[in-house]
N, C-alpha and C positions, 0 to 999 in steps of 0.2 A: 432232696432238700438242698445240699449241694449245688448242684445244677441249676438250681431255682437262684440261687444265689449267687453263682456265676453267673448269672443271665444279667441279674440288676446290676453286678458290679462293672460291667462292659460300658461306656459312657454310650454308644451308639445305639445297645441294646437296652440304653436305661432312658435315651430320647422315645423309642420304638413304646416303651413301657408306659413312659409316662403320657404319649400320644391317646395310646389303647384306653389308661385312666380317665382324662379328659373325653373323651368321643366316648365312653360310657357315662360319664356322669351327665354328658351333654347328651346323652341320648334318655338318659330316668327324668332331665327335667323337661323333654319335651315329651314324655310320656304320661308326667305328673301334671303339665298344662293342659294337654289333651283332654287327658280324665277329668281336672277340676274343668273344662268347659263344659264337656260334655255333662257333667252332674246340674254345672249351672244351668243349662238349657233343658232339662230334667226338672228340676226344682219349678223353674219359670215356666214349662209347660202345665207341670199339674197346678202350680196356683190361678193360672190363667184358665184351666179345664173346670176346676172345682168351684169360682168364682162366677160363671156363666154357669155353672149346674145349678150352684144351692142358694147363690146370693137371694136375700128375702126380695126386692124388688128385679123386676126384669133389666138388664143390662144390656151395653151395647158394644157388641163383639169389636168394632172397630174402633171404636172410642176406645176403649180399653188399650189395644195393641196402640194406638196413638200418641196417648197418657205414656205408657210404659217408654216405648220406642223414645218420645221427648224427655224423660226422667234419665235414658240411660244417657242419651244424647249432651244434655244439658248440665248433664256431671261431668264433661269432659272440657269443652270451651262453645264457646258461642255460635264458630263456623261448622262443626259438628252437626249436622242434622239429619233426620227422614222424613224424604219427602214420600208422601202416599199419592197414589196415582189422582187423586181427584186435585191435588197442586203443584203437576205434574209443566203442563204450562205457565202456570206463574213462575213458576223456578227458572224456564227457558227464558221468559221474558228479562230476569235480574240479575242471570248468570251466562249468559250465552247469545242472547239475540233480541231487541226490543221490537220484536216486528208482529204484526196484526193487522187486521182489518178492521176500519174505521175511520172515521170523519179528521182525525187529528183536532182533538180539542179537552182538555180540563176543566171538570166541573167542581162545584163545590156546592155546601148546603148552606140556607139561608133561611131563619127563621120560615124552618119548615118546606124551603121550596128550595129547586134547581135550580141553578145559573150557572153561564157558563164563566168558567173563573178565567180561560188563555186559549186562543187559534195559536195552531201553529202556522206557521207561514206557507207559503205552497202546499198545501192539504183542504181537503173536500170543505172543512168549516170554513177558514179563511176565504178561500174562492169565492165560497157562496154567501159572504158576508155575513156570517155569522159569528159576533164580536164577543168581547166578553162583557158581562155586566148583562148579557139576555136571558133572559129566564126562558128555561125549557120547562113547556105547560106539558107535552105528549111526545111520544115517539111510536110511530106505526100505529098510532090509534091509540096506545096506552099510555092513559092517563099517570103524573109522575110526582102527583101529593102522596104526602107521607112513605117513599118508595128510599130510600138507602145510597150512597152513592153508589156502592159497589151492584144494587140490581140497576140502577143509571148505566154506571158502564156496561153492562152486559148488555143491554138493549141496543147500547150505541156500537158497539162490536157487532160483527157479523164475517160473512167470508167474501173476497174481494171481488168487485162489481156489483155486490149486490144491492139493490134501490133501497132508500130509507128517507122516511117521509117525519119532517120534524117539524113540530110547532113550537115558536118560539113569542114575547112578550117582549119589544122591547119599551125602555123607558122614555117616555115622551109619545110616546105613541097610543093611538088609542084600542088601536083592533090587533089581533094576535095575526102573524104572521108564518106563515106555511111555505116550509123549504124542503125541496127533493134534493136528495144529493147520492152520490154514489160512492159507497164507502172503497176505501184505493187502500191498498197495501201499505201501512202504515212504517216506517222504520225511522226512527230519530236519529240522527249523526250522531258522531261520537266526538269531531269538531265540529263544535257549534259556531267557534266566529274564527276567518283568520285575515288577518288584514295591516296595514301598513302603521305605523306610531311614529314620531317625532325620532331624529337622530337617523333615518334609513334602515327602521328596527320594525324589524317583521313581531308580528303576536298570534299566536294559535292557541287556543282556548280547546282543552283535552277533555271532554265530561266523565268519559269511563273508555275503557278496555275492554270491549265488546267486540263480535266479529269485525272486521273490516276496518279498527281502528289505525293501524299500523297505515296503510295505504291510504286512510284520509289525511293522517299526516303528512306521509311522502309527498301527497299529490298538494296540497295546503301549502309545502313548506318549496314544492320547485315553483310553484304559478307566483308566491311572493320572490324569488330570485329573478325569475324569467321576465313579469309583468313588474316590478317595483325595486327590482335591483336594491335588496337590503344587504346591508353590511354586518348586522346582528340578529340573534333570534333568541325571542321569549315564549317559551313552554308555559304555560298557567296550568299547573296540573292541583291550583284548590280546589276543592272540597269532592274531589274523585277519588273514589274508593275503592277503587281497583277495577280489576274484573278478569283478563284470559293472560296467564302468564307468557306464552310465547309473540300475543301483537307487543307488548312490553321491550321482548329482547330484540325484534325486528327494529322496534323507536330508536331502540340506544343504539340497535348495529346501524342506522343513519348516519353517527356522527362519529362512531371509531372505528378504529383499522378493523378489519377481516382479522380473525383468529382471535382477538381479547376475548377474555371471562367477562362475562356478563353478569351474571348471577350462576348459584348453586346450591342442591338441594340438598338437605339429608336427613335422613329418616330411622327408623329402628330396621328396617330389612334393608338389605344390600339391593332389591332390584325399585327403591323407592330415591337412592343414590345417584345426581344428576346433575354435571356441570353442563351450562348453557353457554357458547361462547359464540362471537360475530358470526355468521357463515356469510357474509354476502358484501360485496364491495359495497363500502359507504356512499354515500351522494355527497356527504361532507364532514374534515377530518379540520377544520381550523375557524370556520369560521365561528363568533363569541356567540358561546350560547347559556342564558340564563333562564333557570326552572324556577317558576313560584309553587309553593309549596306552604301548610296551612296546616292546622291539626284535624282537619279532614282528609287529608292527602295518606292513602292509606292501601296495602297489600301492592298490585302490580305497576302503583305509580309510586311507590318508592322504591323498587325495583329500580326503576329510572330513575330516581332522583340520586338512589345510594349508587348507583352504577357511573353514571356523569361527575358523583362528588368524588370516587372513589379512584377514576382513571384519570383526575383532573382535567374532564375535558368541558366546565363551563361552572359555573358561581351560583349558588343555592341560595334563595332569598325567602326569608318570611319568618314562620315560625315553625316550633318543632312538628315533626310529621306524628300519623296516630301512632306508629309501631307496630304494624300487622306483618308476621316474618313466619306464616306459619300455611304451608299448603295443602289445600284440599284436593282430593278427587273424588270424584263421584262414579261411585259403585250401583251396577243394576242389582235388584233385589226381585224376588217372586212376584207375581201380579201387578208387574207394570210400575214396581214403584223402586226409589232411590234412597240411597245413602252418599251423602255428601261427608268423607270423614275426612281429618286433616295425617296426613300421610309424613310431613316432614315440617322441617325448618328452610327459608331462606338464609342465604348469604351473601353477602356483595362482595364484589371481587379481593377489597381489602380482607374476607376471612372473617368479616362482623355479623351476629343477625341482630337484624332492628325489632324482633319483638320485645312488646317493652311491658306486656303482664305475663307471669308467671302463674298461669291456669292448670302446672303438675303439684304443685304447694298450696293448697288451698288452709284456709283457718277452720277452727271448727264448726263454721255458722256456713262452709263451705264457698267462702269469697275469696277471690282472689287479688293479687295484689302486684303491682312494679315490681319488678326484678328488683335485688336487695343491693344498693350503694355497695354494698364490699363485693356483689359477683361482675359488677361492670370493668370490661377488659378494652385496655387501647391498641388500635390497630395504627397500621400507616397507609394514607393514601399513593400511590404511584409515585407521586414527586416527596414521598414521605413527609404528609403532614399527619396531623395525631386525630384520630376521628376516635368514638369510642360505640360501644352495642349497646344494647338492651336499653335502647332510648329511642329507636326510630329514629329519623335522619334528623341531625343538626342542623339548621340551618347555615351555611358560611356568613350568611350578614343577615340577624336578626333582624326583624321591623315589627315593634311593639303594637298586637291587633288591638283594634280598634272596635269597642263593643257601642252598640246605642242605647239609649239611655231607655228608663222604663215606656215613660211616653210614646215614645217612638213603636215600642213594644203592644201595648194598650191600643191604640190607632189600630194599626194592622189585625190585630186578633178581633176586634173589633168592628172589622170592615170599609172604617172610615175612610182607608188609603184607598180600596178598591173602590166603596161606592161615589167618593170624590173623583177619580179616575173615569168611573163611566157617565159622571157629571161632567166633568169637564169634554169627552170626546162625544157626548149627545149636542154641546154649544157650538166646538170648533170642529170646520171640516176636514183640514190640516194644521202642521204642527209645522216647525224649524224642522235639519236634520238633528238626526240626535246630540252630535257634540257641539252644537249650536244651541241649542232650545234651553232656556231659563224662566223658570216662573217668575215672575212679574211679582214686587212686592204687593200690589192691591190684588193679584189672581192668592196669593197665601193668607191676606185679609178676607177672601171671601170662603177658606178655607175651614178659617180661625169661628168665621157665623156658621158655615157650614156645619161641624164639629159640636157649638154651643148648641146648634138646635136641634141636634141628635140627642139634646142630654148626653155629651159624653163625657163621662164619670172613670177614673181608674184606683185602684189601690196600689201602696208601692210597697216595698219591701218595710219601710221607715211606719208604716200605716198598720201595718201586721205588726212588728215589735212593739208599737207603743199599747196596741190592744191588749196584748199580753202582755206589760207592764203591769197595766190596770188591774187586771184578769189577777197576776198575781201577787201584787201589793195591798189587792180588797182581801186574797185566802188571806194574804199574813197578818191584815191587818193595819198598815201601815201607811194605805194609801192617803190617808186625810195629812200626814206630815210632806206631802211632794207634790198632791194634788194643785197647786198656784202653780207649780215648777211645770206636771203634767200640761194643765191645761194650756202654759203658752207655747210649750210645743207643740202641744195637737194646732193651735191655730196658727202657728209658723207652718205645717205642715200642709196644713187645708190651702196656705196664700200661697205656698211653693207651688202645689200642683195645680190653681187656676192660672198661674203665669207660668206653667212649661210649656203652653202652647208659642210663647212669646221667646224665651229662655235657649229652647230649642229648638230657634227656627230654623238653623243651619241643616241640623240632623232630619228635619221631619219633611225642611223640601228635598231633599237627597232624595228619600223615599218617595214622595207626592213624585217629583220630578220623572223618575224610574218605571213608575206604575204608568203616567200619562202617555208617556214616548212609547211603552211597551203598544199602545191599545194603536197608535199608527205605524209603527216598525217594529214589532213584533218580540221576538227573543233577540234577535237579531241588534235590535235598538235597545234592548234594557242592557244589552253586556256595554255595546260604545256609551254610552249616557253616564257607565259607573268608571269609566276612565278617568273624569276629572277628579272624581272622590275617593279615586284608589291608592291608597298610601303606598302599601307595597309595590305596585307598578309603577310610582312615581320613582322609588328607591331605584328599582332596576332598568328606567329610563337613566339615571344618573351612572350607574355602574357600565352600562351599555357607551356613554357618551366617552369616558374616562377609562380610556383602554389602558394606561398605566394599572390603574385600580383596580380591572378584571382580573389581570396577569401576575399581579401580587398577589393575589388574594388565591389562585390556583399553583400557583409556584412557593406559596407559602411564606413569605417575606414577612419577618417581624413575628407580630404577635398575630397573623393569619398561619403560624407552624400548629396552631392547635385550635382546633373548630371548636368555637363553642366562647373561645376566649375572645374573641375578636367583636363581640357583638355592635356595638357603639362606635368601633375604631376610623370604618370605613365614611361610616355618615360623615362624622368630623371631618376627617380629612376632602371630601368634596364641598363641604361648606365652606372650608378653609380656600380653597381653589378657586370656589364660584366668587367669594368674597374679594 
């Protein structure tokens, strides 16, 4: 006993002891994990075995594991999931590689029939003239009433070179129209436009983080220096929602030094622990660079956007981003099929992560919610300005989005924009170029008959509320005391929505406008055409022109020392200027 007691009493011999302590108790709790797994996959096998044995109706072995696999999945967060070998390529296509074989073209359903809703550009449809607004009556023989979009796609799919024979309807025409074409390796860019803007300001328009994104931009971003000698560059990375985390750190090591942190990961294990920093000489370390960003801007383009804010190497425009700061990897499983589970948290270089819901806290109806105002922590950017987490990126200079109005809504859901659109490109052979071309006030007058003789009808939100007014002033009883009040609203209501075709003419040619340019220059022409309507791009035309105002604003001067606070500040001050 003694001796046991000298042993503890020894400070070196009582570190040795208290080691031993710890590495035991650290050993009974992974012993106690072990076992409670192992019971739980016990438990989850016999109710699975017993439920295929006795259930009264016959069941469906894979169904089952499906259901189960989604339940355990969908209790965790969103990005979470198992994929089964039969959505095995769907998943390649939305997480890794948009490539297939097939015509390049989107279809849509239409009182029960095909049409094609958009060619892409240089692809089998486009070539072969085949526009949108044509109705697909067959493909290879098979007839395509009452057929699904998705067995649509599958027919227009095949494997590359091989022939497909399509019959198409279009409008004005009187006899159906038969096109051979040969389905080409399909792969959509990941920049879709990049080209020159007012001020000597380059623009690259980023859609996702797919293979090969990282070198569409290098190559996008030297041909605007080489060929157009810009002086500035604008990233649009809205409404991209991410997609492979290392094209991400190759974008940002373009524009800063070799060796900076880029991002950094971390997880519950030590081998899920991962800072990502430049490895590769930049192509450019000065020239102004401004990221648009959006509350669709989300996972490995905020990556970039938190990485650019956080080393101060260029001015963040728009609104706030989703907050997705949490990554996944994908795990092989037995029979061909996957687990995509989220492995860690991101961090931008400042030490912040932008996730902005809290999916370990859930309520007991099991929803989750924003990080909690008292857990948000302030970090400093490089030139120490005050950024803060659990909000997804800030923008440095807010620009208030701009929503359109119901109408505008109605139209489109509707079809009016589109089948106006292939009205319009069955009249005219050509158009202007895109940042040229303006509808004519008598071509939105014949829009306005076009629209009436469709019956087109909409409900608005004002239209639902006053129903249910009614609805629950008759339970109470009390509708005969407001009913004069009621009814001149219902008919203020009725005269608002026959003049919002007039009301909101601005908004509804924007769109009309968009859709028409699309059906002669393609995707290609719907991005220039929204140039003149883009608020946000107009901001960062401004910001871009006013190199004082970039360098403030990254340097921190004033009340740009803390993001978030500056929103209004900058706009002022260039109006002030221009004035």
């Amino acid at each position: 006993m003694n001796k046991v007691s000298a042993f503890f009493k020894s400070p070196k011999k009582s570190a040795i002891a208290a080691g031993i302590v710890a590495a035991t108790l650290f050993s009974f709790k992974a012993i106690d994990e072990r076992f409670d797994i192992t019971k739980n996959l016990d438990i989850f096998a016999g109710i699975y075995r017993e439920v295929n044995l006795n259930y009264v109706d016959q069941v469906e072995p894979a169904q089952l594991i499906n259901k189960a696999a989604s339940a355990i999945t969908g209790s965790l967060d969103p990005y979470t999931e198992y994929v089964p070998e039969t959505d095995i390529e769907d998943f390649k296509m939305n997480y890794v590689s948009n490539e297939y074989g097939g015509i390049g073209a989107l279809i849509l359903q239409k009182d029960n029939k095909t049409f094609i809703s958009e060619s892409y550009e240089g692809f089998p449809a486009q070539k072969a003239d085949i526009r949108a607004g044509d109705q697909l009556v067959s493909i290879n023989g098979v007839f395509l009433e009452g057929k699904t979009n998705d067995e649509v796609s599958d027919l227009l799919k095949g494997n590359k070179n091989s022939t497909i024979t399509i019959k198409i309807v279009r409008p004005g025409d009187l006899k159906p129209i038969e096109k051979k074409l040969q389905r080409e390796e399909i792969k959509f860019p990941n920049v879709t436009y990049s080209g020159i803007l007012p001020q000597h300001t380059g623009y690259i328009k980023l859609e996702r983080f797919l293979e090969g994104s990282a070198l569409e931009v290098k190559n996008a971003f030297l041909a605007l220096k080489k060929k157009d000698k810009i002086s500035s560059l604008i990233i649009d990375l809205r409404g991209n929602g991410g997609g492979i985390l290392q094209e991400a750190v190759k974008i940002v090591n373009y524009f800063i030094a070799k060796g900076e942190t880029v991002v950094s990961q971390k997880g519950r294990l030590p081998q899920n622990n991962y800072v990502y920093h430049a490895g590769a000489i930049p192509l450019d370390t000065t020239i102004p660079l401004i990221i648009l960003i959006d509350s669709g801007t989300a996972s490995a383009s905020e990556i970039v956007a938190g990485a650019v804010q956080d080393l101060d190497r260029g001015v963040i425009v728009g609104q706030q981003s989703y907050g997705k700061g949490l990554v996944q990897q994908t795990l092989k499983l037995p029979y061909n099929s996957l687990l995509k589970v989220t492995i860690a948290k991101y961090y931008t270089p400042s030490g912040r992560c932008i996730q902005k819901i809290d999916y370990q806290h859930k309520n007991k109806n099991g929803q989750a919610s924003n990080v909690a105002d008292s857990l948000i922590a302030e970090f400093r950017t490089k030139n120490g300005r005050t950024v803060s987490d659990g909000r997804g990126i800030t923008p440095d200079i807010f620009v208030k989005p701009y929503y359109f109005s119901s109408v505008v809504t109605a139209l489109i859901e509707n079809n009016l924009i589109f089948d106006y659109g292939t009205l319009y490109r069955q009249k005219n052979n050509s158009i202007k170029q895109p940042r040229e071309f303006q509808l004519k006030d008598s071509e939105y007058e014949n829009f306005i008959s076009f629209a009436n003789k469709n019956n087109f009808e909409y409900t608005t939100t004002s239209d639902k509320l006053l129903d249910d007014l009614e609805k629950i002033t008759k339970q109470e009883k009390y509708f005969d005391q407001i009913e004069q009040q009621y009814t001149s609203l219902k008919n203020k209501a009725i005269k608002n929505r026959k003049d919002d075709l007039v009301e909101y003419k601005s908004e509804i040619t924007q769109v009309l406008e968009n859709e028409i340019i699309s059906r002669y220059y393609f995707q290609h022409g719907r991005i220039e055409a929204s140039f003149k309507y883009d608020v946000e791009l107009k901001e960062a035309l401004k910001i871009a022109a006013l190199r004082t105002n970039y360098y403030n604003v990254i340097k921190g001067v004033g009340d740009y020392k803390t993001i978030g606070k500056n929103s209004q500040t900058l706009r002022k001050t260039i109006e002030t200027v221009q004035k």
